[in-house]
N, C-alpha and C positions, 0 to 999 in steps of 0.2 A: 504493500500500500504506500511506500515511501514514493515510489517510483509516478505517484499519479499527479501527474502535471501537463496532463494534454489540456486542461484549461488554460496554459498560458501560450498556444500556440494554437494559428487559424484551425478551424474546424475542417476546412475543405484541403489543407496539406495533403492529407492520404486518399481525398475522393477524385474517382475516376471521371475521364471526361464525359463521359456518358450523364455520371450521376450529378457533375456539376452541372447540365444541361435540366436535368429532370429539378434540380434544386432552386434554381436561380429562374425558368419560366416563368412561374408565376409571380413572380416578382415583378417580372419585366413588364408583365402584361398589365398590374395593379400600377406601376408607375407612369406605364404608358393613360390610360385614361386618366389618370390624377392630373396629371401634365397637358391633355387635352383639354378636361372639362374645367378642371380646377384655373387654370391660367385667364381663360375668356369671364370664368365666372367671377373673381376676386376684381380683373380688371373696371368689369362692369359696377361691380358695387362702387370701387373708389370714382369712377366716373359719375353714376346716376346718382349713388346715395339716397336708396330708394326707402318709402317708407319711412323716413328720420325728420322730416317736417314737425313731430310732435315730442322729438326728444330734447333731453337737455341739452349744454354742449359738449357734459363730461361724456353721456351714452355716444354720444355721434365718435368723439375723440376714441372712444374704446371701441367701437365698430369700424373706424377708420382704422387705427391700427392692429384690431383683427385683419383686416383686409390684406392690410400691408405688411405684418408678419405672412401672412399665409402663402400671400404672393412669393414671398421672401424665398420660400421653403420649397417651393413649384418652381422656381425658376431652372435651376441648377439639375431639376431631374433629368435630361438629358443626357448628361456627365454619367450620370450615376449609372445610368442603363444605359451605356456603352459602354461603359468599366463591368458590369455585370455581362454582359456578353462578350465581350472580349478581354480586353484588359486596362489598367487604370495608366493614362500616358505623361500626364500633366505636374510628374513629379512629387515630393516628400511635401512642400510648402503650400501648393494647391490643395492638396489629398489633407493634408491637417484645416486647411482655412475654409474650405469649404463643407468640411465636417462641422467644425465650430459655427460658421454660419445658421447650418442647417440645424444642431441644435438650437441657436439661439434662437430661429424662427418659429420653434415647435413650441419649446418654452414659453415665448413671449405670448403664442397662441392661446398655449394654455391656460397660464396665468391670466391673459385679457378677459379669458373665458368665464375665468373664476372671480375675476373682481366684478364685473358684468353680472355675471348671478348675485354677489353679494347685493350690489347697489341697487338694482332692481328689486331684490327680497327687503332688504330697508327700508327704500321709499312707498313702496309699495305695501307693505304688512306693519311697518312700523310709521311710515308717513314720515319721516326722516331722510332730508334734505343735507348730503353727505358732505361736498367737498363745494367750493367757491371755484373761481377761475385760477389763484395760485397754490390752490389745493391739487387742481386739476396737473397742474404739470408737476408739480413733484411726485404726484402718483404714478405717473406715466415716465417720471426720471427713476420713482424708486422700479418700477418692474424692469425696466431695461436692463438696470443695474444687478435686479435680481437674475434676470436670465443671464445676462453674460456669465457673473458669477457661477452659475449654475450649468454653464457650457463649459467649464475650461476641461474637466476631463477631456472631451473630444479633442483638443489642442494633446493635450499628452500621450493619451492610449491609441492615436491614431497615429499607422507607420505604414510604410513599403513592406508588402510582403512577396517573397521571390515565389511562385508556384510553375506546375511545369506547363501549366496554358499561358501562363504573362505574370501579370503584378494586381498584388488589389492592396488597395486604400482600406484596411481592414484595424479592427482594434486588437494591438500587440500588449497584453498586461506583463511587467515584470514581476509580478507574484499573483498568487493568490488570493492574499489580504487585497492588495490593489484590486483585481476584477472585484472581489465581494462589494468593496467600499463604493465602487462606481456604480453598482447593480444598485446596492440598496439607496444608495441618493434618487439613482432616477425611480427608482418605485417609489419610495419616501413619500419624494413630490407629487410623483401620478396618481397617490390614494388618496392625498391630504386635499389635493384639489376637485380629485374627481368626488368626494365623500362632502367636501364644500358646497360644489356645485349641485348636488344630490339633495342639500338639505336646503339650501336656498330656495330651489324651483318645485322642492316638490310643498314647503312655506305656502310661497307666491300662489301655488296651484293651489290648495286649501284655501287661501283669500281671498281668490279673483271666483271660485263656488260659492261664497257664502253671497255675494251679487247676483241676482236672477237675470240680471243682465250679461253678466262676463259666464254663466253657466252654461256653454255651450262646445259641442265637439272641437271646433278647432285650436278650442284653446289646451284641450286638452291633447291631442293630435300632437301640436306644438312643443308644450313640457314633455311630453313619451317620447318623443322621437330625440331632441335635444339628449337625453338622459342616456336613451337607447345607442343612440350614433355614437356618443364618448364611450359609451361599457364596453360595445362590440365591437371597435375599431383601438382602443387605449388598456381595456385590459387582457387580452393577449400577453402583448409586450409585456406587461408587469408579470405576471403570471408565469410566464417565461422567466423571467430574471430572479422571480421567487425560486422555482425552481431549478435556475441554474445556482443560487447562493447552496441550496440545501445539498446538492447534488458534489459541491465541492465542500460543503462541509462534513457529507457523510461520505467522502472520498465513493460515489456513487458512478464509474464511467458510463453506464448502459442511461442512464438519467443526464448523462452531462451530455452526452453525445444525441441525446434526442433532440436537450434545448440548441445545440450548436445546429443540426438541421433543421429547426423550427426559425431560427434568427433572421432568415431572411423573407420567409414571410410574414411572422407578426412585424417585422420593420416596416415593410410593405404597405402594413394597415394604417401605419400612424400618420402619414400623408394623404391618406386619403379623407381625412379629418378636416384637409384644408380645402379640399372641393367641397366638402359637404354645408362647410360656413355659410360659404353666400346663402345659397338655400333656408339654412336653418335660422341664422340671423340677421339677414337682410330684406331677399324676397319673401319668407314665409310669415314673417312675426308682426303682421300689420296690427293685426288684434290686439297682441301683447304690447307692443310699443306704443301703443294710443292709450291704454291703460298705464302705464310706465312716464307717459308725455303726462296725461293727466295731473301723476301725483308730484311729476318735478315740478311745474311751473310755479 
């Protein structure tokens, strides 16, 4: 059991080309439509900025920069599924900067996500009128801050890995303790926000029912699906990372070598989270935001 350290080296080192074929499709194919639909769909929000006539300007400010994280995050898929089908060409400095990028746009996504629920369930259940205009940007300097912070693993753990198809932009951990530590921050964060966002909307939903007027399917539609789209697109990935921590702590290879062939497609999912924005929080939340405009003004 000394000998068990193939958690710190790529999972696909020993897979044949065949099965890196079978592994990385789907992948390709989830990136490929996130980067179709997701790109036109973000662009259009920051363009039309539809349905925001009745918000404050902190909601409008946290849907813009929903948008424009999301965008952030869609851009770059290209790179990423050409390095998945072939190989990664753009070097050690690209391969770390545009990891850390992409973390940062997911997190900042996230996070937008979760201050959004809160402030919503505030003014909305409490009638409580959150931040002013210089409130407003320092909320918006403290998540930035927050996310970078919370990206720099991606600057570290991401290296050149020599394989015998080409090179991939892969996470290289120099121990063990290191991969655990990186696993459990990103889970940390994806349950505290996701378990946030859970208690906020499902609030707001019990408030906007006890009105005979806000008592009607779309609004319910609306919270399900919101709640729905982050659980079965965001805890995968966590889930995964749970059971990769467990799997090197119980020196478990047959469990560690699942999550290593599972990592490319719960990764898959979590961009797709940034096509599903527009939809979920721009074109579809007329109902909700007119109730939301109501209790800012």
């Amino acid at each position: 059991m000394e000998e068990f350290n193939s958690s710190l080296v790529p999972f696909n080192m020993s897979s044949t080309p065949a099965s890196l074929v079978s592994i990385r499709l789907v992948p390709v194919v989830v990136l490929s439509i996130c980067f179709l639909l997701g790109v036109p769909g973000n662009i259009a929000v920051i363009i039309l900025k539809p349905n925001w006539q009745h918000l404050s300007s902190l909601s409008q400010s946290l849907m813009l920069n929903l948008a424009i994280s999301d965008l952030i995050c869609l851009l770059p898929l290209p790179l990423w599924i050409y390095a998945l089908l072939y190989s990664w060409t753009l070097g050690l400095v690209a391969c770390k900067l545009l990891a850390y990028l992409m973390y940062c746009s997911l997190y900042s996504s996230l996070l937008t996500v979760t201050v959004l629920s809160v402030q919503r369930y505030l003014q909305v259940v409490h009638l409580q009128k959150t931040f002013d205009r210089v409130g407003k940007r320092r909320l918006l300097v403290l998540l930035w801050l927050v996310t970078t912070i919370l990206s720099i693993p991606a600057l570290v753990v991401r290296q050149l890995i020599k394989q015998p198809h080409g090179t991939d932009c892969h996470f290289q951990y120099s121990s063990q303790s290191q991969e655990v530590a990186v696993m459990l921050t990103e889970t940390l964060t994806g349950f505290v926000s996701i378990s946030v966002m859970v208690f906020s909307y499902m609030g707001l939903h019990r408030k906007l029912n006890q009105a005979a007027f806000f008592n009607n399917p779309q609004t319910t539609r609306l919270v399900t699906s919101i709640i729905l789209t982050f659980f079965v697109l965001w805890m995968p990935y966590h889930i995964t990372n749970v059971l990769g921590v467990a799997a090197i702590s119980l020196k478990n290879e047959r469990v560690l070598k699942f999550c290593m062939d599972s990592w490319y497609t719960v990764s898959a999912l979590v961009p797709m989270i940034s096509c599903f924005n527009p939809l979920l929080y721009a074109f579809a939340s007329k109902n909700m935001c007119t109730v939301c405009g109501e209790r800012e003004h």
